[in-house]
PDBQT receptor file of N, H, CA, C and O in Angstrom, charges set to zero:
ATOM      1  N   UNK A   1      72.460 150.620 127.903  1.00  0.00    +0.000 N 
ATOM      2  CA  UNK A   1      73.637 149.808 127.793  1.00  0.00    +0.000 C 
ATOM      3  C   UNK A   1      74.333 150.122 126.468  1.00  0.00    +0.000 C 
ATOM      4  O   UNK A   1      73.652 150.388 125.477  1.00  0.00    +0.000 OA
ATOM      5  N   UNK A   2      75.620 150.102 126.421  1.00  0.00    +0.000 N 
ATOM      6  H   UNK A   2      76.173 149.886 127.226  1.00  0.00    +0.000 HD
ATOM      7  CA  UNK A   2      76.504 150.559 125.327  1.00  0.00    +0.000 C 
ATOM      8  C   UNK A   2      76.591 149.533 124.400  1.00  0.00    +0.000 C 
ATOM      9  O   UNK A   2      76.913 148.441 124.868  1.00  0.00    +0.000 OA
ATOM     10  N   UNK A   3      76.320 149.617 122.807  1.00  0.00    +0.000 N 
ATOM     11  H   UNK A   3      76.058 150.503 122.426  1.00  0.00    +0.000 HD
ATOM     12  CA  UNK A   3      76.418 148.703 121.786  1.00  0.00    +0.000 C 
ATOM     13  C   UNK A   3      78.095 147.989 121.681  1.00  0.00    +0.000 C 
ATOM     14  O   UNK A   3      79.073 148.706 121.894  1.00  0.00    +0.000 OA
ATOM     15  N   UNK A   4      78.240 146.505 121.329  1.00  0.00    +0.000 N 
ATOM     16  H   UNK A   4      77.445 145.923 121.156  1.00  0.00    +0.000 HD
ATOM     17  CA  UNK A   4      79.087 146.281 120.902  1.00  0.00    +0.000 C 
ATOM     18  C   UNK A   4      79.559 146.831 119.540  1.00  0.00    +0.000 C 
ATOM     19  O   UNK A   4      78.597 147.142 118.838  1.00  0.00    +0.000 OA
ATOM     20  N   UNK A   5      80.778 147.045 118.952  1.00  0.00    +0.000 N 
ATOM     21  H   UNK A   5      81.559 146.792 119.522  1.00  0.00    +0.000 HD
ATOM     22  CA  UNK A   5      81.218 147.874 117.652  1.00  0.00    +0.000 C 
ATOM     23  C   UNK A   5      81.743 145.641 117.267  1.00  0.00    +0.000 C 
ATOM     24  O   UNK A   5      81.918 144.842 118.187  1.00  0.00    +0.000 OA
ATOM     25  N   UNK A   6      81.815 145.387 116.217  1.00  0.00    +0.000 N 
ATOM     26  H   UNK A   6      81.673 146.036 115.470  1.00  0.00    +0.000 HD
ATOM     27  CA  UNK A   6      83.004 144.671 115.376  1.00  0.00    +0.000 C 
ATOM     28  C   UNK A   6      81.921 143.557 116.242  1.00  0.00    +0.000 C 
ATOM     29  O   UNK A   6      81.235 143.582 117.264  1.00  0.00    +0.000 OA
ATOM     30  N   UNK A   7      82.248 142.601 115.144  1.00  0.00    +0.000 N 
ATOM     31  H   UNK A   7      82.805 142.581 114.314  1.00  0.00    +0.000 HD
ATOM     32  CA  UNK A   7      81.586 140.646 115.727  1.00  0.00    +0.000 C 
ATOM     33  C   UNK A   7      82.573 140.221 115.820  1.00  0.00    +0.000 C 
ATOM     34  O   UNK A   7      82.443 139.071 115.401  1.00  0.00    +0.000 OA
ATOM     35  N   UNK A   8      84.359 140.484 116.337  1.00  0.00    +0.000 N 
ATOM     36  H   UNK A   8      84.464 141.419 116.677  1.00  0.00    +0.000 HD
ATOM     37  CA  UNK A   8      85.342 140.205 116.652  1.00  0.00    +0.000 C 
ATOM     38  C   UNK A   8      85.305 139.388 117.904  1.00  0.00    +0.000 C 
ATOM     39  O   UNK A   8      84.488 139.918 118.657  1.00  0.00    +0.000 OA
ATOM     40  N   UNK A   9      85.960 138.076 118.583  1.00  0.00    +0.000 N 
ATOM     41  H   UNK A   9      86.624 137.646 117.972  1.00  0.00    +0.000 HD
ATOM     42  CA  UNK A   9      85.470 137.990 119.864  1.00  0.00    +0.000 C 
ATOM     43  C   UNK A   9      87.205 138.245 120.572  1.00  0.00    +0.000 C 
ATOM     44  O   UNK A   9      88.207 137.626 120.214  1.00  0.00    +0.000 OA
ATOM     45  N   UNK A  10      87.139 139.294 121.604  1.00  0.00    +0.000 N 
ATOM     46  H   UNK A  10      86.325 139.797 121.894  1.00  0.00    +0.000 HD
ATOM     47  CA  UNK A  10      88.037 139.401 122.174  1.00  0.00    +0.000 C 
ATOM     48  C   UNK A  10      89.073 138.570 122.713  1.00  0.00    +0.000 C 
ATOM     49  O   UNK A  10      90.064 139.095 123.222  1.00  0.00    +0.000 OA
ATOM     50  N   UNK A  11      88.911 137.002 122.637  1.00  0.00    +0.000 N 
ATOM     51  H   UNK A  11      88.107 136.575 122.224  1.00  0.00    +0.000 HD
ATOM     52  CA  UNK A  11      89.885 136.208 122.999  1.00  0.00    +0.000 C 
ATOM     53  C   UNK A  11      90.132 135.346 121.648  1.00  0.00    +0.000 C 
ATOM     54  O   UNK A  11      90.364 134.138 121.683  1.00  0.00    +0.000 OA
ATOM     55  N   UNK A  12      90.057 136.079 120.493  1.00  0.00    +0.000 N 
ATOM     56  H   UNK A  12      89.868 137.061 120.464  1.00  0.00    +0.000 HD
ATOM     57  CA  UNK A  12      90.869 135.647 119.091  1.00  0.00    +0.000 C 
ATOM     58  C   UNK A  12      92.139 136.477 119.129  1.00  0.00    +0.000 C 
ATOM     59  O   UNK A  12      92.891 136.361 118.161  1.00  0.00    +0.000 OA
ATOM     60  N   UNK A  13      92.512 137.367 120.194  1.00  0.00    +0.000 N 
ATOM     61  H   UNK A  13      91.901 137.461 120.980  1.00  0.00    +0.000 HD
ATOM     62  CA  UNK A  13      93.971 138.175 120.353  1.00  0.00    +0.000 C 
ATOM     63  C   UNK A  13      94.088 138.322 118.659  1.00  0.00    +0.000 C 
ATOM     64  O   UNK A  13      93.536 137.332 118.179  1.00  0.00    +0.000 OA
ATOM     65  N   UNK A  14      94.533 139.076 117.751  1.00  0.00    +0.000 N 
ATOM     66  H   UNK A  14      94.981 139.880 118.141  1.00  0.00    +0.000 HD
ATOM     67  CA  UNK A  14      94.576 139.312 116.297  1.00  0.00    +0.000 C 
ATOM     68  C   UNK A  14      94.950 138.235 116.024  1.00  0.00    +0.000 C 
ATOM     69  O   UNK A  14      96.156 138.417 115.860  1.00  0.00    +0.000 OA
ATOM     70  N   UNK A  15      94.641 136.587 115.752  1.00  0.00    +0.000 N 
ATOM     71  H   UNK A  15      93.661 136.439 115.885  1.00  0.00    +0.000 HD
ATOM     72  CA  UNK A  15      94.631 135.757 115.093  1.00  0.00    +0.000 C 
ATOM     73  C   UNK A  15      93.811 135.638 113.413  1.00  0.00    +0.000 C 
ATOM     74  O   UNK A  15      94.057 134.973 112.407  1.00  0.00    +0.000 OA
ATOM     75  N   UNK A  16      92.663 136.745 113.804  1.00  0.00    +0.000 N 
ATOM     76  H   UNK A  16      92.463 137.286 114.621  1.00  0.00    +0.000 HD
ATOM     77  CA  UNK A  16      91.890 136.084 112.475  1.00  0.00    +0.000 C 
ATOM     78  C   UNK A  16      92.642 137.100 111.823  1.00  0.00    +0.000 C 
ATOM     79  O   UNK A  16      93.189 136.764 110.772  1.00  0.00    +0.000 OA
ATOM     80  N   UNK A  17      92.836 138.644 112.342  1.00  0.00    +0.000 N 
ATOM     81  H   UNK A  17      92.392 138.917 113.196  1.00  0.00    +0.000 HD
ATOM     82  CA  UNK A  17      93.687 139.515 111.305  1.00  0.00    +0.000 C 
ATOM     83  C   UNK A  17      94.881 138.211 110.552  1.00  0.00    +0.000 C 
ATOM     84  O   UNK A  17      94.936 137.980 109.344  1.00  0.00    +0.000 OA
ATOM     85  N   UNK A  18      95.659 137.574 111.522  1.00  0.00    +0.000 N 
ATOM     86  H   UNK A  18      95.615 137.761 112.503  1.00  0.00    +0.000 HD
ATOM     87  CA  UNK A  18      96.673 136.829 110.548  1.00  0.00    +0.000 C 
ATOM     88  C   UNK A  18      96.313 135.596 109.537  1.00  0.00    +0.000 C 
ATOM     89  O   UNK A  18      96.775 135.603 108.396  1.00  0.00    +0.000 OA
ATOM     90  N   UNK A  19      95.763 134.904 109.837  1.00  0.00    +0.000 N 
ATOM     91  H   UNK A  19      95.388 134.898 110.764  1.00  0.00    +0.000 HD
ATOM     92  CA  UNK A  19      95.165 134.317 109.073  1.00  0.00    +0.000 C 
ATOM     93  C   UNK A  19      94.459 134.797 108.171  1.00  0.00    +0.000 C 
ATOM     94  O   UNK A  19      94.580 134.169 107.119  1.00  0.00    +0.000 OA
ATOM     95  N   UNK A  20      93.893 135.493 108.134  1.00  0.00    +0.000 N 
ATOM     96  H   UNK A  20      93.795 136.003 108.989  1.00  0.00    +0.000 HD
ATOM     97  CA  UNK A  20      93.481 136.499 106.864  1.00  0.00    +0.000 C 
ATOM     98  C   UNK A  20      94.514 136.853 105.819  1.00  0.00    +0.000 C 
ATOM     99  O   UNK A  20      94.279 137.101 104.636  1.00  0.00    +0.000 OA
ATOM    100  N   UNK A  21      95.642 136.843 106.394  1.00  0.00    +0.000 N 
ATOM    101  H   UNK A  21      95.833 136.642 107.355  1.00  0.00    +0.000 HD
ATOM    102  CA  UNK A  21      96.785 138.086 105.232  1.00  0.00    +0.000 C 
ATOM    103  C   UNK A  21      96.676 137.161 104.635  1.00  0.00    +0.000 C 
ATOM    104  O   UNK A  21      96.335 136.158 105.262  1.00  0.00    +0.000 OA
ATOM    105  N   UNK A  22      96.854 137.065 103.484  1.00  0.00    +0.000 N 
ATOM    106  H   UNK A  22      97.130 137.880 102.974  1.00  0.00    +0.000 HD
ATOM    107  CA  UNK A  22      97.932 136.597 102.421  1.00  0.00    +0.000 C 
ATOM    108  C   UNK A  22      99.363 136.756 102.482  1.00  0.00    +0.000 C 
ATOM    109  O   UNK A  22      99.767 137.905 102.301  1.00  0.00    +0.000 OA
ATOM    110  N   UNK A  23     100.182 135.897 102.688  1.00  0.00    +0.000 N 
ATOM    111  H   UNK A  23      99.854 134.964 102.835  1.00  0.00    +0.000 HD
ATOM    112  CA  UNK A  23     102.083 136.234 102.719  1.00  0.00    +0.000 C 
ATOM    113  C   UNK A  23     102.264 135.434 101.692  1.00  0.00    +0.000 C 
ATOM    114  O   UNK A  23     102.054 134.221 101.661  1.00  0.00    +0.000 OA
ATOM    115  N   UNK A  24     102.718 136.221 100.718  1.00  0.00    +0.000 N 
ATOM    116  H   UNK A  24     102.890 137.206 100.743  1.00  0.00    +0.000 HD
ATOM    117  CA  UNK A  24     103.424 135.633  99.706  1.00  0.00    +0.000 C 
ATOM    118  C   UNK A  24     104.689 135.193 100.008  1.00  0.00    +0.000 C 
ATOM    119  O   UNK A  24     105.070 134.817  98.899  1.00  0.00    +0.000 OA
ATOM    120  N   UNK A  25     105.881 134.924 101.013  1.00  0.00    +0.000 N 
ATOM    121  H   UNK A  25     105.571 135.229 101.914  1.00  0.00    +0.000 HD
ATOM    122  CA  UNK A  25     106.547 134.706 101.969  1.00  0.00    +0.000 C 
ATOM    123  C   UNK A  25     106.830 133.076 102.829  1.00  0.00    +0.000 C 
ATOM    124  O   UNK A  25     107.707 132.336 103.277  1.00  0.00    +0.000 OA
ATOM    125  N   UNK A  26     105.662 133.201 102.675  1.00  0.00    +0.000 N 
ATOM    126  H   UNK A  26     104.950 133.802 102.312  1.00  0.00    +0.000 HD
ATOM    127  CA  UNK A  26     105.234 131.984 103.728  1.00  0.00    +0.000 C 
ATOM    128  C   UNK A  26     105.752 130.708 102.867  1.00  0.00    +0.000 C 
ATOM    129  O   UNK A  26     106.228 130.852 101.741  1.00  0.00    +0.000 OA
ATOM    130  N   UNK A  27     105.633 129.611 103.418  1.00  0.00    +0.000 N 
ATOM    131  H   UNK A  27     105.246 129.495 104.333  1.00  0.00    +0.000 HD
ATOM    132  CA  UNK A  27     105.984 128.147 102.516  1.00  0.00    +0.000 C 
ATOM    133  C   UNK A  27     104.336 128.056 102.525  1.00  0.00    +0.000 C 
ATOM    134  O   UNK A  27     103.614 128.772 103.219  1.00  0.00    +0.000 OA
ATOM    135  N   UNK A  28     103.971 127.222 101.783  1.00  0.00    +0.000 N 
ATOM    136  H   UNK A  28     104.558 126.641 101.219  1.00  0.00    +0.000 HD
ATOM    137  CA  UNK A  28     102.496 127.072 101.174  1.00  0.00    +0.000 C 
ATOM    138  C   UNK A  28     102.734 125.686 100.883  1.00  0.00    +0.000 C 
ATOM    139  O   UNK A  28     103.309 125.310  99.861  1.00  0.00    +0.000 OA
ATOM    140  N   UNK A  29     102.194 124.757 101.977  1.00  0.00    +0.000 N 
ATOM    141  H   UNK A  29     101.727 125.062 102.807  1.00  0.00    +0.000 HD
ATOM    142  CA  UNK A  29     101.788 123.272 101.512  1.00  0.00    +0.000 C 
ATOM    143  C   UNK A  29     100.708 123.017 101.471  1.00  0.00    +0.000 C 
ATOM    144  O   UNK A  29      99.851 123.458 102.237  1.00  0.00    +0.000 OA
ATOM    145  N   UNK A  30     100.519 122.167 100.466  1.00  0.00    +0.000 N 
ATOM    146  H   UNK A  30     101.215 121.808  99.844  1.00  0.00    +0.000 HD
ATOM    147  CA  UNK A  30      98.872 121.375 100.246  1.00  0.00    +0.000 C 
ATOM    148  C   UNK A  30      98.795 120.334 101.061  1.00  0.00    +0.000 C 
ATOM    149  O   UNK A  30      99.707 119.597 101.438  1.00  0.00    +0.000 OA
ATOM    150  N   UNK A  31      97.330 120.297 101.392  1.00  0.00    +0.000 N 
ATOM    151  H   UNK A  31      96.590 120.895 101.086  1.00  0.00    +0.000 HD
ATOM    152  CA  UNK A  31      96.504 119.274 102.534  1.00  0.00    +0.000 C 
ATOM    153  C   UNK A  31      97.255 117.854 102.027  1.00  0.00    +0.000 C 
ATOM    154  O   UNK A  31      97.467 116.883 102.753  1.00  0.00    +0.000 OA
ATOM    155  N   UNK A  32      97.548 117.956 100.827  1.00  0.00    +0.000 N 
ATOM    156  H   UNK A  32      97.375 118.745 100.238  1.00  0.00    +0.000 HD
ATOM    157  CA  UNK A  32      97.247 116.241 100.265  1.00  0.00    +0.000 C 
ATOM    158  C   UNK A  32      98.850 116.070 100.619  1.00  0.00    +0.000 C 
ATOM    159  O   UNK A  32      99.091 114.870 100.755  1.00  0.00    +0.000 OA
ATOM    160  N   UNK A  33      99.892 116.798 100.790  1.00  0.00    +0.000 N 
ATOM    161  H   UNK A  33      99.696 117.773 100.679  1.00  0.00    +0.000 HD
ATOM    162  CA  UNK A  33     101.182 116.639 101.397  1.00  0.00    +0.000 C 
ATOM    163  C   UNK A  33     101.244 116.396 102.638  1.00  0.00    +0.000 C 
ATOM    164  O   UNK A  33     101.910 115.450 103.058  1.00  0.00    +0.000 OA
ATOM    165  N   UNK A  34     100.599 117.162 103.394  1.00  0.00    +0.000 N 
ATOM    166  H   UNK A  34     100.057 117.931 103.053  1.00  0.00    +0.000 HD
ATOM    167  CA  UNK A  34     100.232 116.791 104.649  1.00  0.00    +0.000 C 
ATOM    168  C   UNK A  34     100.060 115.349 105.183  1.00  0.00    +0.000 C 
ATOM    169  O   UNK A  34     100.657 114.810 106.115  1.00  0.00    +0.000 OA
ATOM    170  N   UNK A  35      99.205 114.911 104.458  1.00  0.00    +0.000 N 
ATOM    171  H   UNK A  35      98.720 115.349 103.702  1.00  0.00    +0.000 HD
ATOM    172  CA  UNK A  35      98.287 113.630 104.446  1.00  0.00    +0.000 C 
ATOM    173  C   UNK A  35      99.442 112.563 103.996  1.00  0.00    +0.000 C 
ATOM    174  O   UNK A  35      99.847 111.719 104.795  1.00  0.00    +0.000 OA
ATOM    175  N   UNK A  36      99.879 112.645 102.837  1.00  0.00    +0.000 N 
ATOM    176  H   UNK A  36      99.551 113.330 102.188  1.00  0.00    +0.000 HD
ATOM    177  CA  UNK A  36     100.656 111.954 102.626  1.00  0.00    +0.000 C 
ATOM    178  C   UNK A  36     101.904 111.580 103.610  1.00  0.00    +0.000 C 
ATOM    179  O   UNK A  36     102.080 110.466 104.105  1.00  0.00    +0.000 OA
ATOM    180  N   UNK A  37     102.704 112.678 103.792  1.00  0.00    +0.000 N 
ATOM    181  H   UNK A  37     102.562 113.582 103.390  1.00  0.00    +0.000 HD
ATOM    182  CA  UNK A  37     104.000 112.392 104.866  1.00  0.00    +0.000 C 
ATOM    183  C   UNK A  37     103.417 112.185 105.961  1.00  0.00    +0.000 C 
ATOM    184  O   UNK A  37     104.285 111.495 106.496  1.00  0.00    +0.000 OA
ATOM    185  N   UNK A  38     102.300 112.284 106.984  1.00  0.00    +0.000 N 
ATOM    186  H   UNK A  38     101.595 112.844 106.550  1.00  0.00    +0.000 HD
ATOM    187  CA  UNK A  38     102.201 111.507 107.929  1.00  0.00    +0.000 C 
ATOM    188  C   UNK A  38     101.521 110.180 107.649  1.00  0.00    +0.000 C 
ATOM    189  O   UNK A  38     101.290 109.632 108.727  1.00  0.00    +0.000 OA
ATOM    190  N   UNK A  39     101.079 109.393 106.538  1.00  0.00    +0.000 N 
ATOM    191  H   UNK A  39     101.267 109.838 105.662  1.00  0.00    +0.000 HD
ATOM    192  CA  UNK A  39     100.777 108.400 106.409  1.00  0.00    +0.000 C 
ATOM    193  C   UNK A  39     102.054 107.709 106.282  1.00  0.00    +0.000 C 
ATOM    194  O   UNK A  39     102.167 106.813 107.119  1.00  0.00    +0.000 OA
ATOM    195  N   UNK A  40     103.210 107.860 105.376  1.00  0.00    +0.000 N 
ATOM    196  H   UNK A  40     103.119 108.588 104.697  1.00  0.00    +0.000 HD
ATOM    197  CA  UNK A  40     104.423 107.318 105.590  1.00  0.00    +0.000 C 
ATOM    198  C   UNK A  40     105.020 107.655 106.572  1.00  0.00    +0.000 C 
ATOM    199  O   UNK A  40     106.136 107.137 106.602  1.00  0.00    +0.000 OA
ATOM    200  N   UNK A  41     104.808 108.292 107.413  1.00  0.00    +0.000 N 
ATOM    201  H   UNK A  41     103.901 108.713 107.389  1.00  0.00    +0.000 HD
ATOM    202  CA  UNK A  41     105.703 108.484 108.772  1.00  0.00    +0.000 C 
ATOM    203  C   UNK A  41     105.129 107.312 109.433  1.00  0.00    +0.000 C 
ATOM    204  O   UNK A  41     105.647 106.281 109.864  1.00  0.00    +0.000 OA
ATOM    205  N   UNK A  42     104.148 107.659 109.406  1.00  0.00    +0.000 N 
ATOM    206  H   UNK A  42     103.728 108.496 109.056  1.00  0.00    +0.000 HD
ATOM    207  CA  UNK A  42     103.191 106.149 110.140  1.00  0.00    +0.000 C 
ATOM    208  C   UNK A  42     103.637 104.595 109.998  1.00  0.00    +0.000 C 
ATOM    209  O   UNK A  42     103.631 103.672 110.812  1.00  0.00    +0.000 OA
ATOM    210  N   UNK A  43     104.009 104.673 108.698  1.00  0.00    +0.000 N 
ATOM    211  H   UNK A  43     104.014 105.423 108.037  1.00  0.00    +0.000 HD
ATOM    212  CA  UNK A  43     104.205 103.336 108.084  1.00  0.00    +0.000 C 
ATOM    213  C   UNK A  43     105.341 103.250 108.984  1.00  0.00    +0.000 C 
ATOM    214  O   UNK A  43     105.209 102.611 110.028  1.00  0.00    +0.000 OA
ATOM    215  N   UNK A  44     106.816 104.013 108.609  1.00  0.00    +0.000 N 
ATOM    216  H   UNK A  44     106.923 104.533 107.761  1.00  0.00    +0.000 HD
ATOM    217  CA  UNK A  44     107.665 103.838 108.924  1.00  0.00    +0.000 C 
ATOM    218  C   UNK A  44     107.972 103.499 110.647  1.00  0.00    +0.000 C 
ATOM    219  O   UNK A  44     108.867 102.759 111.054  1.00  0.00    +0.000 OA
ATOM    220  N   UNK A  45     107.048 104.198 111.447  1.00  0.00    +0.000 N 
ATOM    221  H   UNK A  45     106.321 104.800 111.117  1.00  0.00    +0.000 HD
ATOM    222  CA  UNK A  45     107.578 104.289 112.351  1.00  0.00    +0.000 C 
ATOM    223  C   UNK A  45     107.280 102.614 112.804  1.00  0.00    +0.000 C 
ATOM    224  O   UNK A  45     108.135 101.867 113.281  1.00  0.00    +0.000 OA
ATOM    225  N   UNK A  46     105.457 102.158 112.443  1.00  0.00    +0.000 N 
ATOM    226  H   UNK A  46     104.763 102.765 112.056  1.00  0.00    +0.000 HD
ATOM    227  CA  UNK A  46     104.701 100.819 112.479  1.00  0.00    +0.000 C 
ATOM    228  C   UNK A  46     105.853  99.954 112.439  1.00  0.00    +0.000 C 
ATOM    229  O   UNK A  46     106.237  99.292 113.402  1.00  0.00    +0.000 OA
ATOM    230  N   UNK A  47     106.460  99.977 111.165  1.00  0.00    +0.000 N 
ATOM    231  H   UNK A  47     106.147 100.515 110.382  1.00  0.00    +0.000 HD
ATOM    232  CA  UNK A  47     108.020  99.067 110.518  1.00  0.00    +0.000 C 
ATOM    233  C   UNK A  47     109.180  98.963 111.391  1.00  0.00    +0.000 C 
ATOM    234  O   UNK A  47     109.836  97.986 111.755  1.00  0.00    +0.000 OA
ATOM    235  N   UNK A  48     109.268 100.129 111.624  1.00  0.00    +0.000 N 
ATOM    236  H   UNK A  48     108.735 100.922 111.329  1.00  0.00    +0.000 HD
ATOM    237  CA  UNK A  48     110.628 100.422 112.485  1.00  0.00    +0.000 C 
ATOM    238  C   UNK A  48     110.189  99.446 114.049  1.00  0.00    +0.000 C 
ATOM    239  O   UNK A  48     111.143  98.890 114.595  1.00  0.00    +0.000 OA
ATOM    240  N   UNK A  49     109.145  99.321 114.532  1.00  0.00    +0.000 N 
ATOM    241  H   UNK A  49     108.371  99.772 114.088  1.00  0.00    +0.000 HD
ATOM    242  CA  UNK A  49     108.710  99.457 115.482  1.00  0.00    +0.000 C 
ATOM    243  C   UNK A  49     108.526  97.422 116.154  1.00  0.00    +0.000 C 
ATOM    244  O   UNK A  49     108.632  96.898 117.263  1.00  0.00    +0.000 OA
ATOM    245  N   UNK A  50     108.232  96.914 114.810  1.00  0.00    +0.000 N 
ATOM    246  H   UNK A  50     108.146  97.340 113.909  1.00  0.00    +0.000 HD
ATOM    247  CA  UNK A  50     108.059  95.646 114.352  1.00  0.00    +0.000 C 
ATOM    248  C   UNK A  50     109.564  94.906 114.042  1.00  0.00    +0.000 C 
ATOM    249  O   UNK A  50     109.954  93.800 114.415  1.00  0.00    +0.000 OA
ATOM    250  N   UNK A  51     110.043  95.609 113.478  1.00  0.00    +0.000 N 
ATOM    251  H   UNK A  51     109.726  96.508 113.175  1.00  0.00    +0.000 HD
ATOM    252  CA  UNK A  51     111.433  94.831 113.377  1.00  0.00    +0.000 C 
ATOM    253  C   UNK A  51     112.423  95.086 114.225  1.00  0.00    +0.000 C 
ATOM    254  O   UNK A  51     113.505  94.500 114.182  1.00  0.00    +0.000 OA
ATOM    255  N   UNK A  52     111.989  96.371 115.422  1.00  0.00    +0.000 N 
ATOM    256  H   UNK A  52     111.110  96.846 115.458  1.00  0.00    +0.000 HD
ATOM    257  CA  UNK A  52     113.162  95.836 116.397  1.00  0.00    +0.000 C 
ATOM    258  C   UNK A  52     112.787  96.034 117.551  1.00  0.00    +0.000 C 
ATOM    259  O   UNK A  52     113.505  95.713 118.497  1.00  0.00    +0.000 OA
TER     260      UNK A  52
């Protein structure tokens, strides 16, 4: 039986290649921004949601 080559698994389609690059390009947000604007989205929507 013929050896597999690469511990790649064929249904990652070149995802990990992209995630790998580095793009200096890209917008670059931090987790804790993340976290933050959907906690006030939350609020807001809770608010919005309550008063009418």
């Amino acid at each position: 039986m013929a050896k597999k080559s690469g511990g790649r698994l064929v249904s990652s389609a070149g995802l990990v290649n992209y995630y790998d690059s580095d793009d200096h390009r890209a917008i670059h947000i931090s987790p804790i921004t993340v976290i933050i604007v959907t906690i006030v989205t939350g609020v807001a929507v809770f608010t919005l949601n309550a008063l009418f």
